[in-house]
C-alpha positions in Angstrom: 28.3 -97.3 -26.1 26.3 -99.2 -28.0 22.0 -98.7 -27.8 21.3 -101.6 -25.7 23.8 -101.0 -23.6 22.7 -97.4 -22.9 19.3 -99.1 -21.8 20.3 -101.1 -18.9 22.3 -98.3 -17.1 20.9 -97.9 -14.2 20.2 -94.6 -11.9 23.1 -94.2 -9.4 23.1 -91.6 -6.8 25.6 -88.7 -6.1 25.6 -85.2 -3.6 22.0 -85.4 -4.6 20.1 -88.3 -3.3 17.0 -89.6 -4.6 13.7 -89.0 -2.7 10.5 -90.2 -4.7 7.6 -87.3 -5.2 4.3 -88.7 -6.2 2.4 -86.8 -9.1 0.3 -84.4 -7.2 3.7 -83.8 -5.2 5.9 -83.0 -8.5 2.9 -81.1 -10.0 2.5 -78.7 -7.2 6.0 -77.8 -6.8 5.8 -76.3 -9.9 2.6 -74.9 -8.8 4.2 -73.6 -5.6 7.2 -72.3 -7.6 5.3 -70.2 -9.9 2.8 -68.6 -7.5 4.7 -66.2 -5.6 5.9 -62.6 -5.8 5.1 -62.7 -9.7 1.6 -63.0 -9.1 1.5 -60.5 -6.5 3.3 -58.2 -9.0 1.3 -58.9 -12.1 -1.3 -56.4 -11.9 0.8 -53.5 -11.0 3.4 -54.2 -14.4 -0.1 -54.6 -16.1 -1.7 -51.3 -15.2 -0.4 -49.4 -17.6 -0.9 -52.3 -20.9 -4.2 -53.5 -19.9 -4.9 -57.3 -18.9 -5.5 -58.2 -23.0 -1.9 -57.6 -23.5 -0.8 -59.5 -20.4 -3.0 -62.5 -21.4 -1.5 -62.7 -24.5 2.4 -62.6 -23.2 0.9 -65.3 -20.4 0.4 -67.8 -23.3 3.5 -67.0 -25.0 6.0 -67.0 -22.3 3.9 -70.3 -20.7 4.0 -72.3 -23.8 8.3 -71.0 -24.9 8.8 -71.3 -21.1 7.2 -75.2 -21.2 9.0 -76.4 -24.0 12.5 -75.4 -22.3 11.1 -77.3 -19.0 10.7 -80.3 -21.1 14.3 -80.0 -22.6 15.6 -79.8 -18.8 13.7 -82.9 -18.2 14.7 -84.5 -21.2 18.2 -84.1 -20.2 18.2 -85.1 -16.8 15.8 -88.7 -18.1 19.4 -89.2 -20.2 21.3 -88.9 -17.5 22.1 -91.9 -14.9 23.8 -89.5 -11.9 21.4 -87.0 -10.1 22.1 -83.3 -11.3 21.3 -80.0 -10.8 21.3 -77.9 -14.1 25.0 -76.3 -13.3 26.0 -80.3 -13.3 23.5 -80.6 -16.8 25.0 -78.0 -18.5 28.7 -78.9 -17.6 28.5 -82.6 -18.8 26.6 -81.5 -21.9 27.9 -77.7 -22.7 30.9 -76.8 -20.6 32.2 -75.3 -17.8 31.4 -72.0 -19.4 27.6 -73.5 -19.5 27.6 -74.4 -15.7 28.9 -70.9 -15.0 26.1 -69.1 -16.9 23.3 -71.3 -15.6 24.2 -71.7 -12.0 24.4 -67.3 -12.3 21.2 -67.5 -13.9 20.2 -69.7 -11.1 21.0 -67.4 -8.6 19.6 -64.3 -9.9 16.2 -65.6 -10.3 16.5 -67.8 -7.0 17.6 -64.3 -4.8 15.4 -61.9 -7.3 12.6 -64.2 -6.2 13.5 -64.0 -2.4 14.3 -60.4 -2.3 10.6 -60.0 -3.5 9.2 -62.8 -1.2 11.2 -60.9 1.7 10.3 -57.5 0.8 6.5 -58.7 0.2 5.8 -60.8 3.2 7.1 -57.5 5.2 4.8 -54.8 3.8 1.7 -57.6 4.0 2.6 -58.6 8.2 3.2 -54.5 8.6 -0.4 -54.0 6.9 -2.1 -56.7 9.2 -0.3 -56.8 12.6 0.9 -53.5 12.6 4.5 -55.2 13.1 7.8 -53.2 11.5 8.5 -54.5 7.9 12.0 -56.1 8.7 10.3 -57.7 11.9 7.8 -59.2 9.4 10.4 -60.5 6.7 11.9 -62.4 9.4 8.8 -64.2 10.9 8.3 -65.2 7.5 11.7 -66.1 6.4 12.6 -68.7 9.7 9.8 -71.2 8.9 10.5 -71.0 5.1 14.2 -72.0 5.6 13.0 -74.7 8.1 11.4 -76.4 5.5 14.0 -76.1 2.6 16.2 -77.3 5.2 14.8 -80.1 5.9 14.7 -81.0 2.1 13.3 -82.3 -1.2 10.2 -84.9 0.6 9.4 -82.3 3.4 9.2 -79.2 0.2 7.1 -82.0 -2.2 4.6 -82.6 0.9 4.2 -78.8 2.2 3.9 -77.6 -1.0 1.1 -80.5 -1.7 -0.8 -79.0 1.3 -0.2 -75.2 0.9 -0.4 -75.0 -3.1 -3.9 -76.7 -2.7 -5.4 -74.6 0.3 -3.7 -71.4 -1.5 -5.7 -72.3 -4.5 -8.7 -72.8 -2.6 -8.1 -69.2 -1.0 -7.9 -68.0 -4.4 -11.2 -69.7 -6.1 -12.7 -68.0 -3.3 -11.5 -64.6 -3.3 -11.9 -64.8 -7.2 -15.0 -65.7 -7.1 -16.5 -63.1 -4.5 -14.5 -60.4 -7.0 -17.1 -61.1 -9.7 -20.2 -61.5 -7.7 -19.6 -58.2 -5.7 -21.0 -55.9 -7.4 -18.0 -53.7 -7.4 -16.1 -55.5 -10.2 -16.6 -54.3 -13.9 -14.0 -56.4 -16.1 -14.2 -53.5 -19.1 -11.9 -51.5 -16.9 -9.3 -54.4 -17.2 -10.2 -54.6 -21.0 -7.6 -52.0 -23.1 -4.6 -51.9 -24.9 -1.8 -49.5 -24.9 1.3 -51.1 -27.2 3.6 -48.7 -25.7 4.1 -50.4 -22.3 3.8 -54.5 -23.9 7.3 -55.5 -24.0 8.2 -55.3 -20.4 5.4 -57.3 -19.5 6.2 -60.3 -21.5 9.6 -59.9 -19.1 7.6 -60.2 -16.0 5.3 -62.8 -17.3 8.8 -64.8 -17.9 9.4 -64.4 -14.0 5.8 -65.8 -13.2 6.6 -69.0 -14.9 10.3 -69.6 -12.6 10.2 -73.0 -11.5 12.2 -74.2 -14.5 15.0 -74.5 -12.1 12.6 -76.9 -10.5 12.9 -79.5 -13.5 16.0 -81.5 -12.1 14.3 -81.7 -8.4 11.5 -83.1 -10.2 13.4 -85.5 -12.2 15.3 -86.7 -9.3 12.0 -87.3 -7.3 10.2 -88.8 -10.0 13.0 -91.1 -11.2 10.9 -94.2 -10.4 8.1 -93.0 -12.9 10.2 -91.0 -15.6 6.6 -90.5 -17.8 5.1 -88.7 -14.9 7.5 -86.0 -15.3 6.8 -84.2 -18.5 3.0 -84.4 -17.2 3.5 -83.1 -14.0 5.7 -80.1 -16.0 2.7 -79.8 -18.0 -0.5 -80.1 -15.8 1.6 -77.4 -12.9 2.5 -75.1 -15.4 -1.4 -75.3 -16.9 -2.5 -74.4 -13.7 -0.3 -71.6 -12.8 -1.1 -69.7 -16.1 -4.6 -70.0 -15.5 -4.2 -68.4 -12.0 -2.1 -66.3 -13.4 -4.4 -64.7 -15.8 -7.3 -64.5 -13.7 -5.8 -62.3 -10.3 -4.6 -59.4 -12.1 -7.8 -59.4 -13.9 -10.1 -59.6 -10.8 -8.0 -56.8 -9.1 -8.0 -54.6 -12.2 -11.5 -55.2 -12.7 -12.1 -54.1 -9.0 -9.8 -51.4 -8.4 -9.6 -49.7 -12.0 -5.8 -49.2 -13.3 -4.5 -45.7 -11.6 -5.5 -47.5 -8.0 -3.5 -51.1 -8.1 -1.0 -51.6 -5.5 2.7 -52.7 -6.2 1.8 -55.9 -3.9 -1.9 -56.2 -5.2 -3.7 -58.3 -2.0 -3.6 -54.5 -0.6 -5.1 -53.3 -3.5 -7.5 -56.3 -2.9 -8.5 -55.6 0.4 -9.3 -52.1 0.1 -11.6 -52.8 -2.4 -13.8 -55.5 -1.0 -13.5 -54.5 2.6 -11.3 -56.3 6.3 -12.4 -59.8 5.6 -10.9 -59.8 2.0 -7.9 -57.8 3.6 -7.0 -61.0 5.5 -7.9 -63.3 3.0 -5.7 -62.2 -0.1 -2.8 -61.2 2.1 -2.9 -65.3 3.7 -3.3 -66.1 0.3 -0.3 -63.9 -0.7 2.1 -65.3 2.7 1.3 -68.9 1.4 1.7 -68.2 -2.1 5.6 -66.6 -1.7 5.8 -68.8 1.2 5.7 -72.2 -1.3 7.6 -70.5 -3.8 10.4 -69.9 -1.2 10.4 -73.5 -0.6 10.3 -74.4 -4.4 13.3 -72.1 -4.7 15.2 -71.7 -2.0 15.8 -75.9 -2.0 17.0 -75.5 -5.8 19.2 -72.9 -4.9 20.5 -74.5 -2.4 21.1 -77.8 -4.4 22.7 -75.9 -7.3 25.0 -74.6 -4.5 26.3 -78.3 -3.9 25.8 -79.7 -7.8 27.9 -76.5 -8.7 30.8 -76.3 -5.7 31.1 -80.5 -6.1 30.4 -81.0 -2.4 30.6 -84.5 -0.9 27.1 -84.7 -0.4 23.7 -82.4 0.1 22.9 -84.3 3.6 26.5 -83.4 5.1 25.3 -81.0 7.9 28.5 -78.3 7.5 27.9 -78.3 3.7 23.6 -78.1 4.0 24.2 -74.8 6.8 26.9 -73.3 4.6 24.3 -73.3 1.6 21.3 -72.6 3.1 22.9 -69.2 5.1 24.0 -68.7 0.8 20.3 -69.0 0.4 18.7 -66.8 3.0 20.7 -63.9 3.6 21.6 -62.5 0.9 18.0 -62.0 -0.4 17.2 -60.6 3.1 20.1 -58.0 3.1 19.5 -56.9 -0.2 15.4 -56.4 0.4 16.4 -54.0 2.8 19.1 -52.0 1.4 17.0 -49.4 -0.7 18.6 -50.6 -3.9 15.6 -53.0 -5.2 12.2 -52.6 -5.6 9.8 -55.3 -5.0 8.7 -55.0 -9.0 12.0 -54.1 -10.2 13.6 -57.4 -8.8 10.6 -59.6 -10.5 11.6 -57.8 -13.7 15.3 -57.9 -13.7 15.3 -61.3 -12.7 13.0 -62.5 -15.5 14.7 -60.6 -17.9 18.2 -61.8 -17.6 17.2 -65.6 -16.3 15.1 -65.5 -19.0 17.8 -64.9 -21.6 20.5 -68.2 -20.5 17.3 -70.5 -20.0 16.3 -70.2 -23.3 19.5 -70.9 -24.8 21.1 -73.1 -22.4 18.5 -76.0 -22.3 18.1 -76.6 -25.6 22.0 -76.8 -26.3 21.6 -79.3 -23.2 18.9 -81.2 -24.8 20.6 -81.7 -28.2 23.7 -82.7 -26.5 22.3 -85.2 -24.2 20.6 -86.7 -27.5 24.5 -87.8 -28.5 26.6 -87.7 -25.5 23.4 -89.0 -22.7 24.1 -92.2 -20.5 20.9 -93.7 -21.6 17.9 -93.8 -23.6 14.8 -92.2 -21.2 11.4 -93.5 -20.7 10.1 -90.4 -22.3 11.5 -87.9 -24.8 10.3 -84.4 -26.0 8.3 -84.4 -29.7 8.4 -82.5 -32.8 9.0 -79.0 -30.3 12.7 -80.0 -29.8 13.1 -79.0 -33.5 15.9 -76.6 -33.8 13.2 -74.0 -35.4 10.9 -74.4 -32.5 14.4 -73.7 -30.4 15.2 -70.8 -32.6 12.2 -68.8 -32.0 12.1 -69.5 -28.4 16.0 -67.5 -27.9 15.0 -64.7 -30.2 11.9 -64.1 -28.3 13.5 -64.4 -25.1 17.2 -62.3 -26.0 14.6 -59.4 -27.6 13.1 -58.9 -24.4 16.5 -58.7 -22.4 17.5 -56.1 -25.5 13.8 -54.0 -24.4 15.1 -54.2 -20.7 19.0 -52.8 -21.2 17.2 -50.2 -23.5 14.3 -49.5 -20.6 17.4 -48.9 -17.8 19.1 -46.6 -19.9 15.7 -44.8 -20.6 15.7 -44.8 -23.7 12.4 -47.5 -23.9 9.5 -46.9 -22.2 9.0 -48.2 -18.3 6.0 -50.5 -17.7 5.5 -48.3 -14.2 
């Protein structure tokens, strides 16, 4: 195909049809991707490192974790037909590619949800006195409602949560500092022993790179929007990011941080704060749910071929693929709400550091089209290199950490 063919070919549509996103829409996807159990979950995997250690991991695994986002989007700019990144990474790897990704895929996606499930359980238990399993389901029916319901209704509820979460956030933040109770040197030390596995969970706090192709499919109309909507979502989550687990540190002191730290939070600065981190905390897994629980289930139908995402049978079929097996698992004893953050970052980590930018380079040869926008000098294979090593050491910590022969974070 010559180049000025590959110019003209125009976007067609397959399972996946196109909905446009606006900016603020795409952006806060990511936003409402990132912000969910992993946040919660920070300041408990920090305890034992200190918040200096966790700061520098933040930038690490945000900047590696950006670059790979940016190969996704690259890819799915070259490509005319709507894909998930099983579809991406069997047109321009394999089959073997679309395996490994769309298993990646769904041990983030259900890690995430075990963690949003198990979370939003012990926070209605703590506030309403309601069993934990009661809980996880008033919280799981109108998250499913929404994914159902699909890509516009996620981009719009996400625009409207992520930005009053944020709010809620500022202000809870904000009232840490001023309170008097809040002395940030007990959040400032270093202990090397316990840094590696928090680099894994910092990987998990940056998850919506299984976002990218919902993006890209929603912003299709205004392709250079989409590496800046990566960008400015991802800014903002790393800088929320770094500031909870240093405000709840500061507060509480290392040996009294809770697994799920709004109840740390609460304690600390009294009812009203209570009730304000743990609405904080529902909204922030509830928009990630959204954010992943919709690419799930789209992965579902880019990976099993289905005639199309809007075919009722097919959309139910996915969607119960979705929601219960996070729900069954969350209360079967086996996984801990930190333990599935970290296990899923690990291991997701691991095939989306490898797989995007084989995607990436292929899509540079084999891709339908020339896109609006392409990645800079970071797509170098160097740049590429560093970001797998970096990524396939910290799986090699967390094998080493199960067999207990590393040291555990907590």
């Amino acid at each position: 195909m010559s180049e000025g063919t590959k110019n003209v070919v125009t976007t067609e549509e397959g399972a996946l049809s196109v909905k446009k996103l606006t900016f603020w829409e795409a952006a806060m996807i990511i936003v409402g991707a990132n912000i969910g159990a992993g946040i919660l979950g920070l300041a408990y995997s920090t305890r034992k490192a200190g918040w200096p250690i966790l700061l520098m991991w933040l930038i690490a695994a945000g900047v590696c974790t950006t670059i790979s986002m940016l190969y996704v989007a690259e890819t799915t700019l070259r490509t005319k037909k709507p894909m998930q990144l099983p579809g991406l990474a069997e047109r321009y790897v394999g089959k073997l590619g679309a395996v490994l990704v769309f298993i990646s895929v769904c041990a983030n996606s259900i890690g995430c949800m075990i963690s949003y499930t198990s979370g939003s359980g012990n926070i209605l238990c703590e506030l309403l006195g309601l069993p934990p399993a009661v809980g996880s389901l008033l919280f799981t029916i109108p998250a499913v409602l929404v994914v159902w319901f699909g890509l516009k209704a996620t981009g719009l509820a996400e625009k409207f949560l992520s930005s009053g979460m944020i709010v809620l956030l500022a202000v809870i933040i904000g009232v840490s500092f001023f309170s008097g109770k809040a002395d940030v040197s007990r959040a400032i030390y270093t202990n090397w022993t316990y840094a590696v596995p928090v680099f894994n969970v910092s990987i998990f706090c940056y998850i919506a790179q299984y976002a990218v192709p919902e993006l890209a499919r929603g912003l299709r109309h205004n392709a250079p929007a989409l590496p800046k909507a990566v960008t400015v979502g991802m800014l903002i989550t790393g800088i929320l990011l770094a500031l909870v687990p240093l405000a709840v540190i500061s507060l509480t002191g290392p040996d009294h941080v809770t697994e799920v730290a709004t109840l740390a939070w609460g304690q600390a600065l009294g009812t009203w704060a209570l009730y304000t981190a743990n609405i904080f905390a529902l909204c922030a897994m509830m928009s990630s749910y959204w954010a992943v629980g919709g690419s799930m289930l789209t992965n579902i139908v880019d990976m099993f071929k289905f005639k199309s995402e809007n075919h009722v049978p097919t959309r139910l079929i996915s969607l119960v693929c979705v929601a219960l097996p996070p729900f069954a698992l969350a209360y079967s004893g086996l996984v801990s709400f930190v333990d599935a953050i970290y296990l899923a970052g690990t291991f997701g980590g691991v095939i989306m550091s490898i797989l995007p930018a084989m995607m990436v380079n292929s899509a540079r040869k084999n891709g339908d089209m020339e896109p609006a926008w392409k990645c800079g000098w970071y797509a170098a294979h160097w740049v590429q290199a560093i970001i797998i090593v970096l990524f396939c050491a910290a799986a090699l910590y967390a094998i080493f950490d199960l067999m207990g022969v590393l040291p555990s974070a907590w």
